[in-house]
Each structure stands twice: as structure tokens, then as C-alpha cells.
Phi, psi and omega in degrees: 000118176288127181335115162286152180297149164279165181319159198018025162345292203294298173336301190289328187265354186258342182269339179271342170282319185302317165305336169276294191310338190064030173313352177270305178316153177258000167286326168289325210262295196309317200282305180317310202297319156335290204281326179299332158305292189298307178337296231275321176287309175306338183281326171312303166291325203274346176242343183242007188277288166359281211314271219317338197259003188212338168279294175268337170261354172062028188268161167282162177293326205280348164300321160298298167324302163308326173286309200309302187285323185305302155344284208300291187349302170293340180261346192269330197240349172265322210299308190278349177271359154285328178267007146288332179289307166335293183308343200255270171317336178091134199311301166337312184254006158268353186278324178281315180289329219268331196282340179251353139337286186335284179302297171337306200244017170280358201253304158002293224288336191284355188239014186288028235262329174268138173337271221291334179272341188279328169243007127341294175310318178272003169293315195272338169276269181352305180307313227267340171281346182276342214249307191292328155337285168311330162325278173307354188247300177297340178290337191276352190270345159249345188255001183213128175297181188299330195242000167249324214289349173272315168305327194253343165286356149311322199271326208290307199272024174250359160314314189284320171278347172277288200317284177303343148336281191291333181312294248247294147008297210268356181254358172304300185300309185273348158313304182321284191313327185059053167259119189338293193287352166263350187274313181308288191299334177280343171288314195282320201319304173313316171300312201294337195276354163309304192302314180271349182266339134343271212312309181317313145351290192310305164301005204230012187273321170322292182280018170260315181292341177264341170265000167285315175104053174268158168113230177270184195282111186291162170299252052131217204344329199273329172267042189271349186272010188237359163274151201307146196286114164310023172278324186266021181280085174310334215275314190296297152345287221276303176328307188272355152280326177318290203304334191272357168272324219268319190288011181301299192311356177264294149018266196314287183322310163272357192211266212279013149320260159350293153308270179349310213259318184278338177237355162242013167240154166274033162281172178287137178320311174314335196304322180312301171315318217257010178256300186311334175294307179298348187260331170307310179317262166030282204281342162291309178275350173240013163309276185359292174294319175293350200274299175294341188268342183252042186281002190250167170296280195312344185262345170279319165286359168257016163262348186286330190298326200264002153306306173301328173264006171270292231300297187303293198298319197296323166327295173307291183304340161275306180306310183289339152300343185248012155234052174270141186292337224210147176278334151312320215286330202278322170309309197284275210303342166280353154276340177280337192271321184283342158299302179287355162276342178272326174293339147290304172325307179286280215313300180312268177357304204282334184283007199270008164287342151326299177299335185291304153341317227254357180232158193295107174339299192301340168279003226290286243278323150316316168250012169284297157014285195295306136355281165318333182297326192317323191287321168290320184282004131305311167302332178310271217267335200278345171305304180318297186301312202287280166354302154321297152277341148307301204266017151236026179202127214265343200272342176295002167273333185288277190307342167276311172300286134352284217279010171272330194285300211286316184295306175335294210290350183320284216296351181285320202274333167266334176272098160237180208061187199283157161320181147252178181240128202239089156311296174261148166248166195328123172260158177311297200304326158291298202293334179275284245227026144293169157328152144308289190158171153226191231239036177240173166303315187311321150331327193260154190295135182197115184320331180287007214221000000 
């Protein structure tokens, strides 16, 4: 007779999950509920804004591309003096401004009809969507210590990604139809949902604010202005060029992908689609677990080593799908490539307790921000470079690869020693007049050192 689950098996394991997830916090439930709001609108605009901007405003695509870089620009020059405001005003009430910023200025585009307003607009939604991210890491980065901050930045982004799933989902209809005014409505819908990741916010304030220190002005805030600029962090510097090589996999995935498989392999065309669902699928169910399982500093360079090198293979293993004979042979190595690009994906995701280590609390928000740059200058350059070179040189495949495992394999092989530990917080008077630093923890400034 085969074993039966014991009575409330099922029960007793959805309650030991909740309890991982910390799904008992109420901070834990507003923030998942957060990130699922915004996501979901955003899955919305991502798919139907191109129509509407190049169909209905009657803009070129490549016009459109130029306001977009022009965005990135702006964020690349703006992005750390918001996470200077941040440190100041608390991650929290910049997280809220920044999210009605947002609706503001997604809602614009519907009034947008000249060229010169469109990328206006997109300057200030490009600053403030690159900018909130980091925002939103510092704030979980005050309300969860170091052995939960990996479990809830696991959950958060695997939440984001089912959330942009169902966004892009729910944007099928008005793409069928190609209707202006449904195209119009998924755009304020992407404000609106700012507007409720606002409100949420809002309920979450009490216990933000006592882990921020918001309200008046703290010893903790008032010396964040004296701590030293990751530009003189070598440690930092090095982390936020990683990320921005590790962010080869978003590239790849969204821009040389889509073309690869449809103009340089015999796989069948559906494959595209039936490949990105799987790797979304993927990136949902093993974030968590990788996330808890690479949760200490030292276990985070050794997911960024072993990011770079899922990274590396699935490169290799993409050239070589495209000089497969058969339309099997080329289905198989494209699935193998896409298993090992979704395990890069998590291991980067899973390293990012490296920015958190590695910058001064009072600071946070400046320097995830700065952090955070890796993901524009990855928007910058890499459509270009990559683009470029990938779908016409079968050995630029070779060469991305080699150089992401080496960038990968960096904070492992240069951070040595124990975290730090930020005791104290920075005073100006230390922080001028320490060292630039070196390329250990021990380098960054910390009063105690």
C-alpha cells in the first residue's frame, strides 16, 4: 500500500514556505504587493508602448530609440544624486516620490505629441525608473538583516518577473485589435499602477521609517554626507563594472536572441517565444532557493564566478546552435544554452549582496544607485556592441564569452577577507582623510579601521 502525506502534510509545507518567505511580516506582504503592481503595469507599457509611439504618435522607430538613449543618459548623470537625496530624506519617502514622479510622467506621454516633449518625458521616466530600483533594495535593505535580505530580494524579483508575465499577457488584445485607445489605456494603466505602488507604500510607513531613521534629522543621516564617494571605492568601482558585464545576459536575451534564432539558426521560428517562457519560468522558481543558498558575502562572489561562467557557456553553446545542420540539432543546443543562461541570470541576481556588503548603511542609497549604473551602461552600449557583434562574427561569441567568466570570476578572486562590518557611521573627518582604499573590504572607509 503506498505511503500516504501525513494529515495536513500539504498544509504544514505551504506553512513552512510562508515562513521562509516571511510572508508573516507585514512588510514582506506590501513590498511582494508593491513590486507585483508596478511589474504588471510595466508588463503592460513594454509591450504595447513601441505601437503606440511609432502607430499612433507617429514617431520612427529610430526616433524613438534616440529618445530612449537620450533617458539612459540622463540616468547615467542623474541616478546618484537621487541616491544622495535618498540617504537624506529616507529610502522610503524617496521611494514614494520617485513612484509618483513615475505616474506623472507616464501619464504625460498621452499629451505628448511633439517630438521635443517625448523625450523630455523620457528623460525624467528613464532617471527616476533606473533610479528606483536601487531605492527599493535600500529600503529592504533597512527593513531585513543580512540572512533574510537575500530571501526577500529573491522573492521580490521572482514575483516581477510572473507580475511582467501577466502584464504583457493582458496587452494581447489590444495589440490584436491594434487599437489606438486601448494602446492609450494600457499607458495610463502602467501610471496608475505607480500611483497604487504609492498608496502601498504608504502603509508601510511607520515600520520604515523607524528602520530608516526618517522624521528628523539622525546622527546616521546628517554623517552620510561625509561619507566617502564609491567613485573612491575600488572595491565598488569593481562590483559595478561586474554587474554591468553580467548584464551581457539581458542583451542577449532581449535584443540578440529574437534575431539569432530567427535569422541565424534552422530551429523553428515558435522556438523564440517557447524559449523565453522557459527561461522566465526558470528565473521564477529558482531565484529563492539560489538566492538563500548564495546569502553571505563570500557565497555571493562565488555566484557572480560561477554567473560569469553559466554566462560564458550559454555563449558558446548560442554559436554553436547556429552552425548546427538540422533543425533538431539546432532546438537541442538552444535549449542547452537557454538552461545555462537562465543559471546565470540567477547566480547574478543571487550576487548582489556584494553592493550591500560593501557600502556604508548611512549611505546606502548612493551607492546602490551608483551600482545600479552597471544596468544603464549596459542600456548604453550594449545593444550596440553586442548587436553588432554577435549576429555577424561567429568568434564575438567566443569573445563575450572569455571576457564575462573573467569579469564574473573578478570579486572572487580580489575581495578577500570577511565582510565589513559598519559599526559606526562614517564620520567626514575619517572618511577625508583615509586612503583611496584597495580592492579588499578592509579598504572602505569605516571608523573603526
Amino acid at each position: 500500500m503506498p505511503n500516504r502525506p501525513p494529515p495536513g502534510g500539504v498544509a504544514s509545507r505551504l506553512r513552512t514556505l510562508a515562513d521562509t518567505l516571511m510572508l508573516g511580516r507585514r512588510e514582506t506582504r506590501l513590498l511582494l504587493l508593491t513590486a507585483g503592481v508596478d511589474s504588471f503595469g510595466t508588463g503592460l507599457y513594454s509591450a504595447t508602448s513601441i505601437l503606440f509611439f511609432t502607430l499612433v504618435r507617429d514617431f520612427s522607430v529610430t526616433s524613438v530609440g534616440l529618445g530612449i538613449s537620450a533617458g539612459s543618459v540622463c540616468a547615467l548623470l542623474i541616478s546618484p544624486q537621487i541616491g544622495r537625496l535618498a540617504d537624506r530624506m529616507g529610502a522610503h519617502r524617496a521611494l514614494m516620490l520617485l513612484f509618483l514622479v513615475r505616474a506623472a510622467g507616464y501619464s504625460l506621454y498621452l499629451l505628448a505629441k511633439p517630438y521635443w516633449a517625448f523625450v523630455l518625458l523620457t528623460c525624467l521616466v528613464s532617471t527616476a525608473d533606473r533610479a528606483s530600483p536601487a531605492i527599493n533594495q535600500s529600503l529592504m535593505g533597512a527593513l531585513f538583516g543580512e540572512k533574510d535580505r537575500a530571501t526577500i530580494l529573491g522573492t521580490v524579483f521572482s514575483v516581477r518577473n510572473a507580475a511582467i508575465v501577466l502584464g504583457s499577457m493582458a496587452a494581447t488584445l489590444p495589440v490584436m485589435l491594434d487599437s489606438p485607445s486601448l494602446y492609450q489605456a494600457c499607458i495610463l494603466a502602467n501610471a496608475a499602477s505607480f500611483i497604487a505602488a504609492a498608496t502601498l507604500l504608504v502603509r508601510m510607513r511607520a515600520s520604515a521609517e523607524a528602520a530608516t531613521g526618517t522624521g528628523p534629522k539622525t546622527a546616521e543621516r546628517t554623517a552620510a554626507a561625509g561619507v566617502r564617494s564609491p567613485l573612491r571605492s575600488p572595491a565598488y568601482l569593481l562590483i559595478t563594472a561586474v554587474n554591468a558585464a553580467l548584464l551581457t545576459h539581458n542583451t542577449i536575451l532581449t535584443l540578440v536572441l529574437p534575431l539569432w534564432i530567427t535569422s541565424h539558426t534552422d530551429a523553428p521560428r515558435w522556438m523564440l517565444t517557447t524559449l523565453l517562457a522557459l527561461n522566465g519560468v526558470l528565473a521564477m522558481l529558482a531565484q529563492i532557493p539560489v538566492n538563500r543558498r548564495f546569502s553571505s558575502y563570500r557565497a555571493a562572489t562565488r555566484a557572480s564566478a560561477l554567473s560569469g561562467a553559466a554566462i560564458g557557456v550559454a555563449c558558446l553553446v548560442y554559436a554553436a546552435s547556429g552552425a548546427a545542420t538540422s533543425a533538431l540539432g539546432a532546438t537541442a543546443l538552444l535549449l542547452l544554452a537557454v538552461l545555462a543562461h537562465s543559471a546565470g541570470e540567477c547566480l547574478h541576481i543571487a550576487s548582489t549582496p556584494l553592493s550591500f556588503s560593501l557600502s556604508p548603511p548611512q549611505a546606502r542609497g548612493r551607492y546602490l544607485t551608483f551600482y545600479n549604473l552597471g544596468r544603464v551602461g549596459q542600456d548604453l552600449v550594449g545593444p550596440v556592441l553586442l548587436g553588432t557583434a554577435l549576429l555577424h562574427h561567429t568568434w564575438a561569441w567566443w569573445a563575450v564569452a572569455a571576457g564575462v567568466a573573467t569579469a564574473g570570476a573578478l570579486p572572487l578572486l580580489l575581495l578577500r577577507g570577511p565582510a565589513p562590518v559598519w559599526a559606526t557611521p562614517v564620520r567626514a573627518t575619517v572618511a577625508d582623510s583615509g586612503s583611496p582604499g584597495r580592492l579588499t573590504p578592509q579598504g572602505h572607509d569605516h571608523a573603526d579601521q
